[in-house]
C-alpha angles and dihedrals in degrees: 000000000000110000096194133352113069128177083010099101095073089046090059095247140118142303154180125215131157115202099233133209101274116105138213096209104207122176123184131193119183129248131204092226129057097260130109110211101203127201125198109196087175081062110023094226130110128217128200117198130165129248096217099048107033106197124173102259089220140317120289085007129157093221091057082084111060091028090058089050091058085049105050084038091061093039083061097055109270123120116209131208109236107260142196095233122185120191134196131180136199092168099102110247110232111021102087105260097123097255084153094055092047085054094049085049105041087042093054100044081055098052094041088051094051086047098054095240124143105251113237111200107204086034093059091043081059103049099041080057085053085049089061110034090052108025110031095028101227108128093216125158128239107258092098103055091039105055090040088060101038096022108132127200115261091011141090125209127241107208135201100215092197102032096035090224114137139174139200126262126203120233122204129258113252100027120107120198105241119204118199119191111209078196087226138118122180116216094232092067100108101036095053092032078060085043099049086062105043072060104058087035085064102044087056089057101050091047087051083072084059100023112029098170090070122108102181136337088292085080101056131092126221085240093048091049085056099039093059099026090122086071100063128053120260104255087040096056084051085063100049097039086059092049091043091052102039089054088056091050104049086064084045088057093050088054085050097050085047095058097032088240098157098169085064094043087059099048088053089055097052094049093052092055091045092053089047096053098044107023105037097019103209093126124104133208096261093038079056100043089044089067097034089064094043101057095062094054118105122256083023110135101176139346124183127142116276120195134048091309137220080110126324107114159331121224112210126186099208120168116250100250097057094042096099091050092046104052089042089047094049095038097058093036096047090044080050094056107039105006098242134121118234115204109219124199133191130218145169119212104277146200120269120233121336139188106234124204125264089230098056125100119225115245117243119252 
């Protein structure tokens, strides 16, 4: 879950996610031949794919997934033994909140591990992107692998979207992480998420006349966006004046973290919602009015929508002692207004990818 900076990954900038309570279950048992056997118990349904000729099982598929991570793991050089793989998921599908990347992860620590290869944790983030970028054919950026490999409990992760280098940051005692779900998704999602890029990707290109040491929007500055603002059309310099800020703020969260300045957290938070509403309009009504309720709950130190936008959801540090009130206050008001109901789900910051014990017994859900 990102808890600010958003549409700032494919831009090479910075952002903030936290891995969350909410586990892909994979468990792998090797096979003589070159084959996986892979079991969904999310949808009761096995798939059966060749090593040695990777097809996609099917479009829109859930096997896609793991199928594209033994792919990209053996593009990259390593070969892998044939396995019997069963999957099961509690991270809901569909709300945001990377199922697919905990699949890719989980799936390719496993495979690794039956195959006898060191596990490399940035290197897998950036093959199970490649799983997805050229398998599966969804241009995402890297946050979500990453942080579900490298995620750490009570702590965010400031990452570097063009270096790769991160670093922890600490989350305060007493704050849970609340999730809540509008339950909508607007068509238009993917069209305009494909449009906002070819955007900033010209505005980059009409600032390289005046700035040519500039790669991409990371490397420009709030001044040097005004100062050559005649140079870009109107709707395009909104773009890039959401990705230029929210980079910025981002570094300005992690010093508030820092410094446990929470009123300044919020209002971060706050901003980021508002330029994303109204610079780089991928907001909706209900992803408006979610935080808008939100915000005048008690215990509540910042709302704004996290994800690709157009619904989806709404990430809200709230502190733990307000959390039951929250979730029953914004539940009833939000079912009032629009007569859906959100679902709304609590975590604390939470470990990446781990190898569990053969011996341990998987918690019911």
């Amino acid at each position: 879950m990102n808890l600010i900076g958003e549409h700032t990954d494919y831009n090479d900038g910075f952002v903030l996610p936290a891995a969350i309570g909410f586990c892909c279950w994979v468990a792998g048992a090797r096979r003589s031949d070159r084959k996986l056997a892979i079991h969904s118990e999310n949808f009761n349904e096995t798939v059966e794919v060749s090593l040695d000729s990777l097809p996609l099982p099917g479009k829109k598929h859930w096997a896609n997934y793991p199928a594209g991570v033994a792919w990209a793991l053996e593009q990259s050089g390593k070969r892998l033994s044939g396995a019997n793989v069963f999957i099961a998921g509690e991270v809901p599908l569909g709300a945001g909140l990377s199922s697919s990347a905990a699949i890719e992860v989980a799936v390719g620590f496993a495979l690794l591990n039956q195959s006898g290869h060191q596990v490399d944790r940035v290197e897998l983030a950036k093959l199970c992107q490649r799983a997805e970028n050229e398998f599966v054919g969804a241009r995402v950026g890297i946050m979500d692998q990453f942080v579900s490999c490298s995620g750490r409990a009570a702590h965010a992760l400031l990452l570097d979207c063009r270096s790769l280098e991160f670093e922890l940051v600490k989350l305060p005692a007493g704050v849970q992480l609340v999730i809540c779900n509008t339950m909508v998704k607007h068509e238009i999602s993917s069209g305009e998420y494909n449009t906002r890029r070819a955007e900033c990707e010209e505005g980059v290109r009409e600032l390289q006349g005046a700035l040519p040491g500039i790669r991409a929007l990371r490397d420009v500055t709030l001044a040097q966006l005004e100062k050559h603002r005649a140079l870009i059309e109107p709707k395009v310099l909104s773009r890039c004046r959401h990705v230029v800020t929210e980079n910025a703020r981002v570094i300005r969260a992690v010093e508030a973290f820092k410094e446990t300045d929470l009123k300044a957290l919020g209002s971060l938070m706050r901003d980021s919602h508002r330029s994303l509403r109204d610079e780089y309009e991928v907001s909706c009504k209900e992803l408006d009015l979610m935080t808008e309720i939100a915000a005048a709950q008690r215990g509540v130190i910042g709302t704004r929508m996290t994800g690709g936008g157009f619904g989806g959801c709404t990430i809200n540090l709230v502190e733990t002692s307000a959390v039951d009130d929250f979730k029953r206050q914004v539940s009833a008001e939000y079912l009032s207004k629009t007569g859906l109901s959100p679902e709304i789900y609590v975590s604390s910051a939470s470990e990446g990818a781990q190898i569990v014990d053969t011996g341990t017994v998987r918690p019911a859900t």
